[in-house]
DSSP file (Angstrom, degrees, kcal/mol; ACC not computed):
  #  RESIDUE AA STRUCTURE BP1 BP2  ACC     N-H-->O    O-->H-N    N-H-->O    O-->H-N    TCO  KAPPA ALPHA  PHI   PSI    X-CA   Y-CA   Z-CA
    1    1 A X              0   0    0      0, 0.0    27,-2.2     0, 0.0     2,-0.4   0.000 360.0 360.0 360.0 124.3 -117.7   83.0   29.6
    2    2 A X  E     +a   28   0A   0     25,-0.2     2,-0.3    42,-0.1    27,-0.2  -0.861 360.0 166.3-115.8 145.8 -115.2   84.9   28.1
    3    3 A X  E     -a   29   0A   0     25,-1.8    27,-1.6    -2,-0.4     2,-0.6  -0.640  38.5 -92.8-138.5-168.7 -114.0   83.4   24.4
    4    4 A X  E >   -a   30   0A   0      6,-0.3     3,-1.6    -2,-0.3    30,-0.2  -0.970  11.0-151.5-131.8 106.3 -112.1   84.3   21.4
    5    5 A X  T 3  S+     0   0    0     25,-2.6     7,-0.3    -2,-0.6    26,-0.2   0.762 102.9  35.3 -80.6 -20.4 -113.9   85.8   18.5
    6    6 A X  T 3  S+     0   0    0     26,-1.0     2,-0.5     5,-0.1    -1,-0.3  -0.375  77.7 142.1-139.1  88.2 -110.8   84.1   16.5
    7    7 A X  B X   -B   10   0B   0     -3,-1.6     3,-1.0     3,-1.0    -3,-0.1  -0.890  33.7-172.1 -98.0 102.8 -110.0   81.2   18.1
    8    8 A X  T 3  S+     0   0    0     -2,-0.5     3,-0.2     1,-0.2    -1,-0.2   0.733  91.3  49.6 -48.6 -41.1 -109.1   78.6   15.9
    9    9 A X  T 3  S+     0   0    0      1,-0.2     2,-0.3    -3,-0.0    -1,-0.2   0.770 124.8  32.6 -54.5 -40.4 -109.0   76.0   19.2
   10   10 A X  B <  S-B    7   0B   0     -3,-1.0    -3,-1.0    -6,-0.1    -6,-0.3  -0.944  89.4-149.7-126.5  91.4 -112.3   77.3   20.1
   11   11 A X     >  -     0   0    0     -2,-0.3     4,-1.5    -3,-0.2    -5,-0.1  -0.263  29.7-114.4 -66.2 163.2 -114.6   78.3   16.9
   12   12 A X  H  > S+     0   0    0     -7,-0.3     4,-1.4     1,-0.2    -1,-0.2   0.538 118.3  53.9 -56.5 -28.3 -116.9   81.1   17.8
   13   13 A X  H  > S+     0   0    0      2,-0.2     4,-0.7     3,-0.1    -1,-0.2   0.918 101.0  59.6 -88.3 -38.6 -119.9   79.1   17.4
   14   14 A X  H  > S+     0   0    0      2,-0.2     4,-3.8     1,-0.2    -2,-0.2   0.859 107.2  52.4 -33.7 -54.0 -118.4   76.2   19.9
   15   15 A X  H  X S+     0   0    0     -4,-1.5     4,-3.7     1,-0.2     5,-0.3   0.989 112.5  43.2 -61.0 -48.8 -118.4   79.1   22.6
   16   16 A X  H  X S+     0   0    0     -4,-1.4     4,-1.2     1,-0.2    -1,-0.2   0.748 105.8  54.0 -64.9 -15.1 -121.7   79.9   22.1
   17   17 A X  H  < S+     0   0    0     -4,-0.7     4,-0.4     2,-0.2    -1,-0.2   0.791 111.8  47.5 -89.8 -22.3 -123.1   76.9   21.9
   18   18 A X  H >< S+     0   0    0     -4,-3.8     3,-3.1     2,-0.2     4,-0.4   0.992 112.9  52.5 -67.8 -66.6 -121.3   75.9   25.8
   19   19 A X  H >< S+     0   0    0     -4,-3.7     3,-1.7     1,-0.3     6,-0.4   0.843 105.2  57.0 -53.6 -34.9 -122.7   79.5   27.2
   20   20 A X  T 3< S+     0   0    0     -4,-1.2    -1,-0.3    -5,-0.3    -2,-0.2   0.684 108.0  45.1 -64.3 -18.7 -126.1   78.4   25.8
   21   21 A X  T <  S+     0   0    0     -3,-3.1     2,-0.4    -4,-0.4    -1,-0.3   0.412  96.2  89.5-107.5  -2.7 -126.1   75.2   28.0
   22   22 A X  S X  S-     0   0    0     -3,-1.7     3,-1.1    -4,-0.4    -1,-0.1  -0.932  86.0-126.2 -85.8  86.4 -125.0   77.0   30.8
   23   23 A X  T 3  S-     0   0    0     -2,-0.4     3,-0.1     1,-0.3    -2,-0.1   0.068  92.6  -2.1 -43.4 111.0 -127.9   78.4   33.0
   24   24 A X  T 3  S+     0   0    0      1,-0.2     2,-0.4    -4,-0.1    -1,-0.3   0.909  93.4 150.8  52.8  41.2 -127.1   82.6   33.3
   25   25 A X    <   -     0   0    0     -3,-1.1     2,-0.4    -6,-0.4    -1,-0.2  -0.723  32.0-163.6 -82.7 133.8 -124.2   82.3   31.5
   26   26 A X        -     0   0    0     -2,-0.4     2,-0.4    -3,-0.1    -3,-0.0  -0.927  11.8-135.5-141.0 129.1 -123.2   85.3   29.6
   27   27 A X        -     0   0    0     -2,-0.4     2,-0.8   -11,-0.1   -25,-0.2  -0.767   3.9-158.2 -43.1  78.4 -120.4   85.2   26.6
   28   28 A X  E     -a    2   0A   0    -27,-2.2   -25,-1.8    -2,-0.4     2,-0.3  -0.721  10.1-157.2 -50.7  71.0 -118.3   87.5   26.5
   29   29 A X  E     -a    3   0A   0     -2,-0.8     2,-0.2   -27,-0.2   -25,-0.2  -0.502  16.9-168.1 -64.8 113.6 -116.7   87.8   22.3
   30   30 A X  E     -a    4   0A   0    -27,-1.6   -25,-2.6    -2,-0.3     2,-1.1  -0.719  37.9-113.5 -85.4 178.7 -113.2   89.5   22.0
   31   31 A X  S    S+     0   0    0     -2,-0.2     2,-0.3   -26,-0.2   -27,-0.1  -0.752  93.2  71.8 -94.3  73.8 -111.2   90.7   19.2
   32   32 A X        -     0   0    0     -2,-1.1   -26,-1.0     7,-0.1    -2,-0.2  -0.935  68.2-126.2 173.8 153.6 -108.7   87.9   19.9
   33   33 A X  S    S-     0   0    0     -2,-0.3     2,-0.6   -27,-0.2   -26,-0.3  -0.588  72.6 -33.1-111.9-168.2 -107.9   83.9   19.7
   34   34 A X  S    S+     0   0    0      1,-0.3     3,-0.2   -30,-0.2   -27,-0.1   0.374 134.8  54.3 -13.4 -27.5 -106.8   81.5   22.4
   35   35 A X    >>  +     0   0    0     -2,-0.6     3,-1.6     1,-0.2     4,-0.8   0.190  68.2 144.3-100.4  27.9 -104.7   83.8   24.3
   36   36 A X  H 3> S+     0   0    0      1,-0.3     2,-1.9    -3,-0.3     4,-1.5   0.712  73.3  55.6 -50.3 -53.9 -107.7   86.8   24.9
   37   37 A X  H 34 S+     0   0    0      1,-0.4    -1,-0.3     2,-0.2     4,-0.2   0.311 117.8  34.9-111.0  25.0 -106.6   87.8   28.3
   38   38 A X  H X4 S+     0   0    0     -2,-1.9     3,-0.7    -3,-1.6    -1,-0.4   0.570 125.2  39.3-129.8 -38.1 -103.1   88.5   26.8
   39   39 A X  H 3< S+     0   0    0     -4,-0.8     2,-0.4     1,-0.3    -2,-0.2   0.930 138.9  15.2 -89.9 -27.3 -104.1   89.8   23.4
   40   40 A X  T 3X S+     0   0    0     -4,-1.5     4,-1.2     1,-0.2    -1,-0.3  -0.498  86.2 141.9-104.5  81.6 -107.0   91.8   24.6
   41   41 A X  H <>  +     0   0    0     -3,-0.7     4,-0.5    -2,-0.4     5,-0.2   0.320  62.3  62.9 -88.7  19.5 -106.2   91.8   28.2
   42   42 A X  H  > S+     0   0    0      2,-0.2     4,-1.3     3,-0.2     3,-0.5   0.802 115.3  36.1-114.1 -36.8 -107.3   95.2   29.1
   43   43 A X  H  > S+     0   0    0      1,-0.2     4,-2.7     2,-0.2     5,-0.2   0.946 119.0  54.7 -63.6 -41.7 -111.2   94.1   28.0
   44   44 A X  H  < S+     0   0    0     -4,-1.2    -1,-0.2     2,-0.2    -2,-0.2   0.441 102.9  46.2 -42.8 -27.3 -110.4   91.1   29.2
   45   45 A X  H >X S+     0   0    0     -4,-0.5     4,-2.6    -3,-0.5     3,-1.4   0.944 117.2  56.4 -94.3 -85.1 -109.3   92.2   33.0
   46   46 A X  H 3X S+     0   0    0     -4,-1.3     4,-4.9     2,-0.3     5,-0.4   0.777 100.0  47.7 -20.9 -94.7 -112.6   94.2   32.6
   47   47 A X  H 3< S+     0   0    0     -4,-2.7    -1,-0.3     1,-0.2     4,-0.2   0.717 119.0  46.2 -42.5 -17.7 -115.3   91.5   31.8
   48   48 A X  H <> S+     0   0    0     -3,-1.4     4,-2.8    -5,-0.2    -2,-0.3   0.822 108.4  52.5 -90.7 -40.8 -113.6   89.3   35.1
   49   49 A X  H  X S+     0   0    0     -4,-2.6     4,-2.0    -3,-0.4    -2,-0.2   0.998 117.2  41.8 -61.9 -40.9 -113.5   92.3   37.4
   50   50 A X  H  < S+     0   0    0     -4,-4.9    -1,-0.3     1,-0.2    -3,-0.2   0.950 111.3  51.8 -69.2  -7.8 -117.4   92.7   36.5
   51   51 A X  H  4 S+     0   0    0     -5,-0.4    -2,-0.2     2,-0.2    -1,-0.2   0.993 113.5  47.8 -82.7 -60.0 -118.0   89.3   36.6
   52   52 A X  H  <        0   0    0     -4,-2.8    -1,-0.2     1,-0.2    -3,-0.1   0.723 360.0 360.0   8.8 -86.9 -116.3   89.5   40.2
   53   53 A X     <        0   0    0     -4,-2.0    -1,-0.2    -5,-0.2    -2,-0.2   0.116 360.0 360.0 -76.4 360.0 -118.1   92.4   41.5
């Protein structure tokens, strides 16, 4: 899961508490709100390709 360490839509604590209810889920925090895979996309791009592979 990748979330938005400040996302106003999605608090930080929200995210964690959905990855926690998700069986091998792992959370992925950026430096970024609602839009991560435009304001941090290049970490963002990164945590899908591993997720991918």
């Amino acid at each position: 899961m990748v979330a938005g360490a400040r996302d106003p839509a999605t608090p930080p604590e929200h995210s964690r508490l959905i990855a926690s209810k998700i069986p091998g889920a792992r959370l992925v925090e950026l430096d970024a709100a609602h839009l991560s895979n435009i304001e941090a996309r290049d970490r963002f791009t990164a945590s899908v390709l591993e997720f991918l592979s």
